[in-house]
C-alpha positions in Angstrom: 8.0 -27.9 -9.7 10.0 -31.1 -10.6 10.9 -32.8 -13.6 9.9 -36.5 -13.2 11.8 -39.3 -15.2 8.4 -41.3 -17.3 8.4 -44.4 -18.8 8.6 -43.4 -22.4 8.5 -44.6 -25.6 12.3 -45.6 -26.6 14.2 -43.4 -29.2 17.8 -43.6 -30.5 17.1 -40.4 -31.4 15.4 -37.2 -31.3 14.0 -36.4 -34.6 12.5 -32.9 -34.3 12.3 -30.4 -31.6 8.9 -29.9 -29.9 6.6 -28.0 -32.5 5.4 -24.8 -30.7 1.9 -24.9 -32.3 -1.2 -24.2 -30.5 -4.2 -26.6 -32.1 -7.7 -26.6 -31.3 -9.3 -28.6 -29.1 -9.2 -32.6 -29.8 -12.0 -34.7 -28.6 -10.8 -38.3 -27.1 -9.8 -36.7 -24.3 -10.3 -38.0 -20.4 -13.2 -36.9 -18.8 -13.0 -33.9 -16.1 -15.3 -34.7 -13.5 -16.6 -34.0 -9.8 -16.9 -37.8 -8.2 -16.5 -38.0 -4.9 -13.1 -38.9 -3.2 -12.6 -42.7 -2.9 -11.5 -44.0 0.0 -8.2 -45.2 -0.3 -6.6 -41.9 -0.2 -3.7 -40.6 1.9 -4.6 -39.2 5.2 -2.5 -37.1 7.6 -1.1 -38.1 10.6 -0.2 -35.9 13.2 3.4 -37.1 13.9 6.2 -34.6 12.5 10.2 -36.4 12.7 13.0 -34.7 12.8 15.8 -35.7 10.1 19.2 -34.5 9.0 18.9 -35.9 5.6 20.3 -32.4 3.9 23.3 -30.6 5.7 24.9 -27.6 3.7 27.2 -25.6 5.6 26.8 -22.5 3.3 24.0 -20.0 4.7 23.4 -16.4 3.0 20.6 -14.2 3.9 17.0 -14.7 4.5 14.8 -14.5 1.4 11.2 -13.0 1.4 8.0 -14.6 0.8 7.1 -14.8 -2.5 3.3 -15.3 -1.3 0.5 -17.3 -3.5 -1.2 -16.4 -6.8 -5.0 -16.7 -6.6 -7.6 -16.3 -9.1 -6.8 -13.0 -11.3 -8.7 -10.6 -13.6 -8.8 -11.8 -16.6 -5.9 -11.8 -19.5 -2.1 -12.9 -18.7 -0.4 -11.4 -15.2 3.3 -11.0 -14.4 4.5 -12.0 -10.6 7.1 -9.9 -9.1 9.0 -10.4 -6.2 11.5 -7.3 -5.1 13.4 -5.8 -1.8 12.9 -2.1 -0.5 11.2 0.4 -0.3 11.8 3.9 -2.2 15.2 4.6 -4.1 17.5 3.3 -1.5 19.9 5.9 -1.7 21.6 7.4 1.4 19.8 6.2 4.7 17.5 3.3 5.3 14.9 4.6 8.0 13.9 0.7 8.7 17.9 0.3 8.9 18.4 3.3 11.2 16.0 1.7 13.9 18.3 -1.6 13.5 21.4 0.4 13.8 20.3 1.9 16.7 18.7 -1.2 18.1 22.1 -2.7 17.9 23.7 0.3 20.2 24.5 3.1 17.1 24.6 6.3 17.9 22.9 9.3 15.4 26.6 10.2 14.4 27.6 6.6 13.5 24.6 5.9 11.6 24.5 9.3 10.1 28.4 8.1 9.1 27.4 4.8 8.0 24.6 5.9 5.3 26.1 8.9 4.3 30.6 8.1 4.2 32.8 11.0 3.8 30.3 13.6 5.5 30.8 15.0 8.8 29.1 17.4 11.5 28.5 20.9 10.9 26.1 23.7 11.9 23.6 25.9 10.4 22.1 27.3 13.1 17.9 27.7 13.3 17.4 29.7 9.5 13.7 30.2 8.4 12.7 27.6 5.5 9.9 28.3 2.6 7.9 24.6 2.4 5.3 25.3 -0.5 2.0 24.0 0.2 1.5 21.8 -2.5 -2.7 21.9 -1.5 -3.8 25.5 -2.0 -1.9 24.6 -6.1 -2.5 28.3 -7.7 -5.3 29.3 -5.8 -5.9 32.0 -3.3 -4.0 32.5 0.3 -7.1 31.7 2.5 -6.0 32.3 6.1 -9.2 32.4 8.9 -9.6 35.5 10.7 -8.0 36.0 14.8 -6.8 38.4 17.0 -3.1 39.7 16.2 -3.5 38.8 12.8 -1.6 40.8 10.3 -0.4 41.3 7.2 2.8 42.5 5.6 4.8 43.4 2.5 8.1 43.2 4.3 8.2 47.2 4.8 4.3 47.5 5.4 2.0 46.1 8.1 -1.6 46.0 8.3 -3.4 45.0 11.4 -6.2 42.2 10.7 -8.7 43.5 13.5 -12.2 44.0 12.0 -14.0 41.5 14.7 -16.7 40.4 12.0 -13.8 39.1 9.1 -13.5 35.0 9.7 -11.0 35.4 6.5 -8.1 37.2 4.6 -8.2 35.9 1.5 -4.9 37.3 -1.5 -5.7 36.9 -4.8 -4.0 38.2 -8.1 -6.0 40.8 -9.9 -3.4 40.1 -12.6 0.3 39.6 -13.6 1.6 41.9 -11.7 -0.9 42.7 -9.0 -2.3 41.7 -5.3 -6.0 41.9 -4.5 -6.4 41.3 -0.4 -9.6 41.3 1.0 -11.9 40.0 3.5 -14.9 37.8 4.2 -17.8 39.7 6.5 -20.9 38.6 7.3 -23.9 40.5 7.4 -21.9 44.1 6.9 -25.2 46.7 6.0 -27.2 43.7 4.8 -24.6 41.9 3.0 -22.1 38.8 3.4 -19.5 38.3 1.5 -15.8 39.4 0.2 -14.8 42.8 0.5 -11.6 45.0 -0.3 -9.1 45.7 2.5 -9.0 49.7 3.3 -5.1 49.8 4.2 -3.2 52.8 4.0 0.0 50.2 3.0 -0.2 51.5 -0.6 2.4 48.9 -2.1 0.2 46.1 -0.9 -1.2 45.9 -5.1 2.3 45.7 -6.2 4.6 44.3 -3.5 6.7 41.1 -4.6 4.9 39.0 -1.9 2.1 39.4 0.8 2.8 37.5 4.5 -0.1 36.6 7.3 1.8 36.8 10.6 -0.2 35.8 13.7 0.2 37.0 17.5 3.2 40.0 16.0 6.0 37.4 15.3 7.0 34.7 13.2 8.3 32.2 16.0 5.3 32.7 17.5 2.6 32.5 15.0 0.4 29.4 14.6 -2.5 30.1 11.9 -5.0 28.4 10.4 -5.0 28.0 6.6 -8.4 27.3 5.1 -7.9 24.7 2.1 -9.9 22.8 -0.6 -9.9 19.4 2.2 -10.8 21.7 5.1 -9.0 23.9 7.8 -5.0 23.1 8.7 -3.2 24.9 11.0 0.5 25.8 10.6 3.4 27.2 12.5 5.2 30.6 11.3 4.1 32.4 8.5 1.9 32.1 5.3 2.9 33.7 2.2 1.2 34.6 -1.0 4.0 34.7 -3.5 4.6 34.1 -7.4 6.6 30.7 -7.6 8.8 29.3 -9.9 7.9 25.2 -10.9 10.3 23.1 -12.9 10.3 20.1 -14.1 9.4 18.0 -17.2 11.9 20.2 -19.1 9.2 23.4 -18.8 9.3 26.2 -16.6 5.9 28.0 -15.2 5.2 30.6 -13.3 2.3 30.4 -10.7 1.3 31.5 -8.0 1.9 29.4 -4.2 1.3 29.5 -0.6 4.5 29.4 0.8 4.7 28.7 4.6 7.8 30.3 6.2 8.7 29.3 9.6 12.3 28.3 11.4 14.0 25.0 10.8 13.4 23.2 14.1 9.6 24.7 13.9 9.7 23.3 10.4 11.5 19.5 11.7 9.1 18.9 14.7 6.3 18.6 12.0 8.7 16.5 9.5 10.3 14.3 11.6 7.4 11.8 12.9 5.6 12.1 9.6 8.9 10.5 7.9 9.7 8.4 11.0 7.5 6.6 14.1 8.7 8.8 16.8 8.1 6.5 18.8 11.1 4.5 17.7 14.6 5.0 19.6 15.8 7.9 20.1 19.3 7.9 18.2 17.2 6.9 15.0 15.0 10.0 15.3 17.6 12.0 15.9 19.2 10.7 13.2 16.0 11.2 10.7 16.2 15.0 12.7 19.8 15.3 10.6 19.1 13.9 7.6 15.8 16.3 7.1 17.8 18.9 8.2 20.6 18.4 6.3 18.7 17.7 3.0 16.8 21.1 3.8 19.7 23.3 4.7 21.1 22.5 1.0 17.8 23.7 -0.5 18.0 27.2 1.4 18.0 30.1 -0.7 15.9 28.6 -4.1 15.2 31.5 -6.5 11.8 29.7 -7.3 9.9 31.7 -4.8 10.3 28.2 -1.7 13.1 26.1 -1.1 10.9 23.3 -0.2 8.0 21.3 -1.2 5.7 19.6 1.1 4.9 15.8 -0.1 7.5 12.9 -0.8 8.7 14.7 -3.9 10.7 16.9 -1.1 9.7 15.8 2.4 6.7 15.2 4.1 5.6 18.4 6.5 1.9 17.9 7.1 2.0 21.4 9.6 0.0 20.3 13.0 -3.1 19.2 11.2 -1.7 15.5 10.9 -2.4 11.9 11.7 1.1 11.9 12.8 1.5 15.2 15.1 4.6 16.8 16.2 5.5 14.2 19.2 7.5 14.4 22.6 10.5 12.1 21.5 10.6 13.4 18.0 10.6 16.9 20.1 13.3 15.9 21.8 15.6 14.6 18.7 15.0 17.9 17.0 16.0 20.0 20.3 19.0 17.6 21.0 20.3 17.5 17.2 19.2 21.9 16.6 21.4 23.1 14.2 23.4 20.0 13.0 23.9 19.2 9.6 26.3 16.5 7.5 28.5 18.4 5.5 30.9 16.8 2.2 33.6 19.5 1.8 32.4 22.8 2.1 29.3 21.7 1.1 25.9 20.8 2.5 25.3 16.8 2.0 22.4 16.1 -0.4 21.2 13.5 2.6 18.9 11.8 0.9 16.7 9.0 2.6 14.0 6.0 2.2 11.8 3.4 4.1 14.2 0.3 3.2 17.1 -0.4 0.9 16.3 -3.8 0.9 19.8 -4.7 2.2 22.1 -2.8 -0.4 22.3 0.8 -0.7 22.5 2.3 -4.2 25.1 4.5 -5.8 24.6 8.0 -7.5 27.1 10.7 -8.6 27.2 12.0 -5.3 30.2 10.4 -3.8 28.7 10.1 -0.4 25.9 8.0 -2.0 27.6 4.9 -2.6 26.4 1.3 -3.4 27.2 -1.5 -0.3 25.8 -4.1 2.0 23.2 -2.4 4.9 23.7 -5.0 7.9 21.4 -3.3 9.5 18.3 -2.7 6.9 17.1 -6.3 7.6 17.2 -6.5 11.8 13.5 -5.9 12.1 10.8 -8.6 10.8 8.2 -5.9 10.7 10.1 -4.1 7.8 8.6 -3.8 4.6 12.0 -4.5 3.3 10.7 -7.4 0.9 7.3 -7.1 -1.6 5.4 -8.6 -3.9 3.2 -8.2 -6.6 1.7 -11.2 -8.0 -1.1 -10.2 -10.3 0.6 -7.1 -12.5 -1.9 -7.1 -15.5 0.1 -7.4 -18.9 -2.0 -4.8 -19.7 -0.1 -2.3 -18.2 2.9 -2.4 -19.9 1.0 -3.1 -23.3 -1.0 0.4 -22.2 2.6 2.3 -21.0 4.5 1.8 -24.1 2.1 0.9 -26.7 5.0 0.6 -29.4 5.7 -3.5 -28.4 2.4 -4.3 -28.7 1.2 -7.3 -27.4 4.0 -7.7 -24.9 5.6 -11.3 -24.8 8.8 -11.4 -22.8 11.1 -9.0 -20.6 15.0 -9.0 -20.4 16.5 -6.8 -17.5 19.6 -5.5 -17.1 20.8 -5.0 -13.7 23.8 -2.9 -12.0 25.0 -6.6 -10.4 25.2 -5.3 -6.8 23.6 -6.6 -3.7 22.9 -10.3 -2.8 19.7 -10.4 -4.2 18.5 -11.6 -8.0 21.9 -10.3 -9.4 21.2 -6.8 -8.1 19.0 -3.7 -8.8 17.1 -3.5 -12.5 19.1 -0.9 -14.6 16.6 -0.7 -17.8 14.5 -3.1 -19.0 13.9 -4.7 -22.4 10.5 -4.7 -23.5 9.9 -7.6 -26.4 6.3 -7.7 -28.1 4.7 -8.5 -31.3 5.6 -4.7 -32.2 8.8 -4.9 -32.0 11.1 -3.9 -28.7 11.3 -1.0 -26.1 14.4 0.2 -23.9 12.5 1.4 -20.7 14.5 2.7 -18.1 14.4 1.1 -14.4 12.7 4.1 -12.8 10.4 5.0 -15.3 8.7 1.1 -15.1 8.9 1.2 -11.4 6.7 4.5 -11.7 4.6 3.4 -14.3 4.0 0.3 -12.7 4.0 1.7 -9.1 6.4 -0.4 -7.7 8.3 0.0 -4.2 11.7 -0.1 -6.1 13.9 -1.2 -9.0 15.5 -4.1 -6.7 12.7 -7.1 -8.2 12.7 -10.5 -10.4 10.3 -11.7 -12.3 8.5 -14.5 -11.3 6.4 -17.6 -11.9 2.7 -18.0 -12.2 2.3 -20.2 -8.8 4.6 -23.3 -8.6 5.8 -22.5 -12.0 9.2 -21.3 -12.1 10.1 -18.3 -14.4 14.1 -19.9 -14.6 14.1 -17.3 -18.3 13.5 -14.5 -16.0 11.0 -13.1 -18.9 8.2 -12.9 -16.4 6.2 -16.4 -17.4 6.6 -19.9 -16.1 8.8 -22.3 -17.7 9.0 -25.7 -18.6 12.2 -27.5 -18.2 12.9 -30.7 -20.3 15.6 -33.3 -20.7 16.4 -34.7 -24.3 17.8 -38.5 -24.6 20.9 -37.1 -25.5 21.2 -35.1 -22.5 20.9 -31.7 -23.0 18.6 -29.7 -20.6 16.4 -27.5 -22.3 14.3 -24.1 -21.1 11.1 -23.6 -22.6 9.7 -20.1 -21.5 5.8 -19.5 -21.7 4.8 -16.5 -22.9 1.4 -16.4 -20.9 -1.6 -17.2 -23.5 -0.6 -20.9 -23.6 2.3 -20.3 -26.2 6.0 -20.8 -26.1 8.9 -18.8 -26.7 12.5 -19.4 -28.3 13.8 -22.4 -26.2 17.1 -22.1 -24.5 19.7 -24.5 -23.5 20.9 -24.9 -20.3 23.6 -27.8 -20.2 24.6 -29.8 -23.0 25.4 -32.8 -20.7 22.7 -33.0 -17.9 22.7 -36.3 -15.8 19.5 -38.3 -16.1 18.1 -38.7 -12.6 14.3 -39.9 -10.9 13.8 -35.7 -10.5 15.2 -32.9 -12.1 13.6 -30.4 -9.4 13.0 -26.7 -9.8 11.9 -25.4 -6.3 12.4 -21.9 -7.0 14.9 -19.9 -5.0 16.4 -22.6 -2.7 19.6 -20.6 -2.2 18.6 -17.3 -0.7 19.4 -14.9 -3.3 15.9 -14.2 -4.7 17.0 -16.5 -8.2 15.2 -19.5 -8.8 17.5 -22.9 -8.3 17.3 -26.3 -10.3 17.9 -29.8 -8.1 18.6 -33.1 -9.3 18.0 -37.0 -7.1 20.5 -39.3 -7.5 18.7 -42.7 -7.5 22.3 -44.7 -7.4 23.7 -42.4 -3.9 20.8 -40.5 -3.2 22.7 -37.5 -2.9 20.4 -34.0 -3.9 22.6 -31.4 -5.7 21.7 -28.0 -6.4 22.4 -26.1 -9.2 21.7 -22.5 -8.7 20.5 -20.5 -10.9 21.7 -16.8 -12.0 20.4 -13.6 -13.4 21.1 -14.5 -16.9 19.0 -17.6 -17.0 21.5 -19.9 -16.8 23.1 -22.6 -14.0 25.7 -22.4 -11.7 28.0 -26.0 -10.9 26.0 -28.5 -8.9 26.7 -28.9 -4.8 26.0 -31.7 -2.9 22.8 -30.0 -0.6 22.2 -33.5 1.8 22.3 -37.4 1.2 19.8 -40.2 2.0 17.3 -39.2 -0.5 17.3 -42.9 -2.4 15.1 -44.4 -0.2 12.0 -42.0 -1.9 9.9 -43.1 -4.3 9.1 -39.2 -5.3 10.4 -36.1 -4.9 8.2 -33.1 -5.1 8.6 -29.5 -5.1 5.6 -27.6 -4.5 6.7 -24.1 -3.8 6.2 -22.6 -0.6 4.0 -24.9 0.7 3.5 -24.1 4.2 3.7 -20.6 3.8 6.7 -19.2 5.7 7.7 -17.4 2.7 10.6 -20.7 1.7 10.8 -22.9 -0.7 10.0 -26.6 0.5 9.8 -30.1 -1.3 8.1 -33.1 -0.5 9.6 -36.9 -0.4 7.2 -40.0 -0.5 8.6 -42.9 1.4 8.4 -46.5 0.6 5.4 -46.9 2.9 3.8 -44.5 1.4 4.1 -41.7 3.8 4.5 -37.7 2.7 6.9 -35.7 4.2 7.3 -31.9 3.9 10.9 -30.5 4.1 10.6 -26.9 5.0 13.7 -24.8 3.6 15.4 -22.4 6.1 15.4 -19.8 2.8 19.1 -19.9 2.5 19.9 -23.0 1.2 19.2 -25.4 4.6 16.4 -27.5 6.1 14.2 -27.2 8.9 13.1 -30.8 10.7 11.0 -32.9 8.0 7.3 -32.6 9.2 4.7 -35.8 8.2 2.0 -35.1 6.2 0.5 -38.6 6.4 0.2 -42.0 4.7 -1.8 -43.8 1.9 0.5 -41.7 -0.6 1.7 -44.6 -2.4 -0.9 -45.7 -4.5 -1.0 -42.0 -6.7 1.5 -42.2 -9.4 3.6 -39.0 -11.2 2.3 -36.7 -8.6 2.5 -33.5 -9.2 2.3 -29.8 -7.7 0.1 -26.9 -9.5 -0.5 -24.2 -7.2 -3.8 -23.1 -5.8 -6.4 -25.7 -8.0 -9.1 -25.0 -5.9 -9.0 -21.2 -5.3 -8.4 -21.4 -1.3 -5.1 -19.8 -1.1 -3.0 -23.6 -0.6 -0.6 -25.2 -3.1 -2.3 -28.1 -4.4 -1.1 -31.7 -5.5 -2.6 -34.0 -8.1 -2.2 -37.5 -9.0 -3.7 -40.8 -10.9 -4.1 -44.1 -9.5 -3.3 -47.0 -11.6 -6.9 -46.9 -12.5 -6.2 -43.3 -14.1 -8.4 -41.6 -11.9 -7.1 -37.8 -11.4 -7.1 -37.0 -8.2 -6.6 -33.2 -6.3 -4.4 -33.3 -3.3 -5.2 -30.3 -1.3 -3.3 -27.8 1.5 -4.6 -25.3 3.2 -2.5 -21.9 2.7 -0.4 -22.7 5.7 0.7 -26.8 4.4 -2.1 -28.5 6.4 -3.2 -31.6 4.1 -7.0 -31.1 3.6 -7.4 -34.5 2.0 -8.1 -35.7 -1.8 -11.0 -34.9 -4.6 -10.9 -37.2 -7.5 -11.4 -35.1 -10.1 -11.2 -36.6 -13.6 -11.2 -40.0 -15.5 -9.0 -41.7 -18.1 -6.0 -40.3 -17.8 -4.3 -43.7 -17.7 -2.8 -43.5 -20.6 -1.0 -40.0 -20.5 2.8 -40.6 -19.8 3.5 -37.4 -17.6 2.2 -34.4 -15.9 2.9 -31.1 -15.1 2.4 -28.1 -13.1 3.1 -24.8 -15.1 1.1 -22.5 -12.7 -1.2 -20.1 -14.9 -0.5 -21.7 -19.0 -3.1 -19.3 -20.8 -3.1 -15.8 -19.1 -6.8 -16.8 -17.1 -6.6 -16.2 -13.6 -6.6 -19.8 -13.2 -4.1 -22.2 -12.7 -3.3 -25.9 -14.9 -2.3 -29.3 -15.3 -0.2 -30.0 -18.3 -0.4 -32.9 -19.6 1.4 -35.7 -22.7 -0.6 -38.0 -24.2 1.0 -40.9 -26.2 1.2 -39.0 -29.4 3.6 -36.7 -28.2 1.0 -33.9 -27.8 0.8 -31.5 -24.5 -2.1 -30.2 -23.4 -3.2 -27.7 -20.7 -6.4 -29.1 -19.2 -8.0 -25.3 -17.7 -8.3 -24.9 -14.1 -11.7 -22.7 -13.4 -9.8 -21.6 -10.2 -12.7 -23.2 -7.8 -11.5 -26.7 -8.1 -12.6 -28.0 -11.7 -11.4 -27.8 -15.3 -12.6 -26.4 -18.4 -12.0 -27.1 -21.6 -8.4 -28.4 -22.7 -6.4 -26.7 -25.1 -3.3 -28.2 -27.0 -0.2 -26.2 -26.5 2.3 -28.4 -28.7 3.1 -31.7 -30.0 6.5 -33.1 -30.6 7.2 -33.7 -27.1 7.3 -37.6 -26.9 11.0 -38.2 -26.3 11.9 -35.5 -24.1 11.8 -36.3 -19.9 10.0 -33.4 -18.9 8.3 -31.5 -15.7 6.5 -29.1 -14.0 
């Protein structure tokens, strides 16, 4: 996305501001059209130079691929781009496995994630998990030799041979109903009473299926709504205690009760590969254990749930079965716990933190740089999510209406985009909404708080309200932000810099820098030196510094986005013989050797990048020739130049171009376009490669130096 310097007609000044008006199509507009490529047309060579054109000595961290928007349902979509995975308090799992990758031990990492806590022991105590499957329905436990039943001072032997189930049931409030499934007894199948002389078996607090006399040594199979799964230790009918959502309700669970390290070796590889390295299993073996120990005791009828509201325990029906290593962590670690004080440490845990814990009221949760969270490429410590329907939000809090614009508040830790999203400011046609962090990353179903709004496509969302902008220079020199709101309208303009230098490009790449915030650059045509001016969470810029020299020798500067898909900004610099090259970006804020994409460039003027035209996952050029023939310059996903399409007529007299990514909310992305008049208009992309019908988004603009 660059702003280009056109020849435009002269002002002293500028007397009005851009009118914000969306008109209906006008008619002497240039003709769209499908010709066939013409021959003089830049072609790609296959010789990549190295150059040392930009130096900066600064490096921060890596930043993660923001990836390419595509054709998308229909109506307006927000892109996000965010770091983590989970809540990110406590321990990183990902960052465990580069902690011990880097020679960490369980008790450093176990100090590292959770400060303040040290090594104690519980010993091997039986834990309730409830078995969030069976919800309020019957115990169903399948029929086998040793089976038994108890009410803690009763016990009933199981043996009739011809009962394949034990089903308990409650006949009501305060009653049990236990009986059996036969087949064929006197003629008849089906479910009949239990003849047991333990007479408080109708009234006892809870009923327990023991297999093989013991708990330690009990494996039974519990029969559910998805089928047969078999679990260690006991099962328990019991009445069970649920809170949450401010109600409390009374039910009835199947509770399986079994001892902590019978418990762990099913918990451990479903919440970690126990395959990785040992001191980070054992590691996960403390932190499970830990964070189970200081739910012993619950009044609620189990101290523990079974899903990723608690901790995952499938039992040993499980794609990811108890396993030798994670065996071993559990046996090696038995017993040990983190304690704070005298108390148990609430040791909580998550995939990724994305490279910055996060703080809670827990002292030993506390917010800092994770060194370790980002060691592993594999990771899914970065995300994105590049087609979130507006729809969503306008369907989660209905009270904005039709949403226009976000504004996010963040806690302004951590490297990335300012830090973690606190709440978020919802702004429609309604009026506006407060919504929490949490409660939008649930509703939305988002990996984490820690994200940034971005850009449709090459479009760069500098506003941070979650639409492209355009940015424009005045002839008086201020440098202006004018956010889209996604259905080919603008919102309230903002000023960036009162005094902005006028230069060939004022180029906004997206996040050059590294720290997930998308970055403005300028050209100097007189040194040739390219300065960056970073951007920051609040939408505004950061002092300029010098990023490389040499630059004055190009005849244009482009930045197309990620254009070779390494997940880092790049530009593009034609040459006065007309030869393209791509300058990959390191992602934090240096260059990789310039690579040539060919020559024959020099004959397209005010070229321009626009994303994916043509639908095939590549960022896409387009440019005229002095005949004002439009022509599409197109990439494949990974930067390889696939050659040129002309693609329209008679746009010789239109005085610049533009690349705003998605203008209307379509799926599709645009070209913006002037004419002489002062009038911008978004000529449709289709999202295959063609254009539909042109819509005016604004007049007013004639004076101002503007840009994709």
């Amino acid at each position: 996305m660059g702003v280009k310097k056109f020849p435009l007609v002269a002002a002293a000044v500028i007397l009005s501001a851009p009118l914000l008006s969306v008109a209906s199509t006008a008619s002497a507009a240039p003709t769209p059209a499908r010709a066939p490529a013409a021959t003089s047309v830049p072609v790609e060579t296959s010789a990549p130079a190295s150059d040392s054109l930009a130096t900066d000595p600064e490096r921060g961290d890596a930043t993660p691929a923001a990836g390419k928007i595509g054709a998308a349902a229909a109506g307006p979509v927000i892109g996000l781009r965010g770091r983590g995975f989970g809540h990110g308090r406590g321990m990183s799992q990902w960052g465990a496995r580069g902690a011990a990758q880097q020679g960490l031990t369980a008790e450093q990492i176990l100090a590292f994630y959770y400060p303040g806590t040290v090594s104690a022991s519980v010993g091997n105590p039986d834990v309730r998990v409830r078995l969030t499957a069976m919800g309020s329905s019957p115990t169903v436990v399948a029929g086998e030799a040793g089976l038994t039943l108890t009410d803690g001072t009763c016990t009933q032997a199981l043996t009739p041979a011809n009962a394949t189930s034990w089903r308990v049931s409650r006949v009501n409030v305060t009653d049990w109903k236990v009986e059996g499934y036969y087949t064929n007894v006197n003629g008849f199948t089906g479910w009949f009473p239990l003849v047991t002389s333990c007479t408080g078996f109708t009234t006892a607090k809870d009923l327990t299926f023991v297999g093989d006399g013991s708990v330690a040594n009990s494996v039974l199979t519990l029969r559910t709504p998805s089928g047969a799964k078999q679990y260690r230790g006991a099962l328990r009918a019991t009445p069970v205690v649920l809170r949450g959502s401010g109600a409390t309700v009374y039910t009835v669970g199947t509770v399986n009760v079994l001892a902590m390290d019978s418990y762990l070796r099913s918990v451990v590889p479903a919440e970690m590969p126990a395959s990785w390295g040992l001191e980070a299993v054992k590691s996960q073996a403390v932190a499970a254990r830990s964070y189970t120990a200081a739910r012993l005791g619950s009044a609620d009828g189990f101290d523990i749930c079974d899903t990723t509201a608690c901790q995952v325990y499938p039992g040993l029906t499980s794609s990811n079965p108890e396993h030798p290593n994670s065996d071993a962590a559990v046996t090696a670690t038995s017993g040990q716990v983190r304690k704070y004080g005298s108390s148990i440490a609430v040791t909580e845990f998550s995939s990724t933190n994305g490279g910055q814990t996060v703080a809670s009221s827990l002292p030993y949760q506390v917010a800092k740089a994770d060194p370790y969270d980002g060691v592993y490429a594999d990771a899914p410590d970065t995300w994105t999510y590049l087609t979130m329907p507006v729809t969503a939000i306008e369907n989660a809090w209905p009270a904005v209406g039709t949403f226009r614009s976000m504004s996010i508040s963040r806690d302004g830790k951590g490297a990335y985009f300012g830090g973690r999203a606190t709440s978020l400011l919802l702004t429609g046609t309604k009026g506006t909404q407060t919504v929490g962090a949490e409660s939008f990353r649930t509703a939305m179903n988002l990996r984490s708080t820690y994200f940034i709004p971005l850009g449709s496509s090459v479009g760069t969302d500098l506003a941070g309200n979650a639409f492209s902008d355009l940015i424009a220079r005045d002839s008086t020199g201020k440098l202006l932000n004018y956010p889209g709101d996604g259905r080919g309208g603008w919102l309230a303009k903002v000023l960036l810099s009162s005094s902005f230098p006028a230069t060939p490009e004022i180029l906004a790449p997206g996040d050059f820098s590294g720290d997930g915030i998308p970055d403005l650059m300028t050209r100097s045509a007189s040194t040739g030196v390219l300065t960056l001016h970073k951007g920051t969470a609040a939408g505004t810029l950061a002092p300029g510094t010098s990023i490389g020299s040499g630059w004055a020798s190009f005849t244009a500067v482009i930045a197309p986005g990620d254009l070779d898909g390494d997940g880092a900004v790049d530009l593009l610099g034609r040459d006065a013989s007309g030869t393209m090259w791509l300058y990959p970006s390191t992602g934090t804020g240096t260059w990789k050797s310039r690579v040539s994409k060919g020559g024959g460039w020099g004959g397209l003027q005010e070229l321009e990048a626009v994303g994916d035209f043509d639908g095939d996952g590549g960022t896409d050029l387009m440019g005229k020739s002095a005949t004002g023939a439009l022509y599409l310059l197109r990439f494949s996903p990974t930067g390889a130049y696939l050659g040129a399409k002309a693609i329209g007529t008679g746009f010789g007299s239109y005085s610049g171009f533009t690349g705003m990514g998605d203008v209307d909310g379509d799926g599709a992305v645009d070209l913006v376009a002037r004419d002489s008049t002062g009038v911008l208009w978004a000529y449709r992309g289709t999202g295959t490669g063609t254009f539909t019908t042109r819509r005016s988004i604004g007049s007013g603009w004639k004076t101002l130096t503007f840009g994709s």
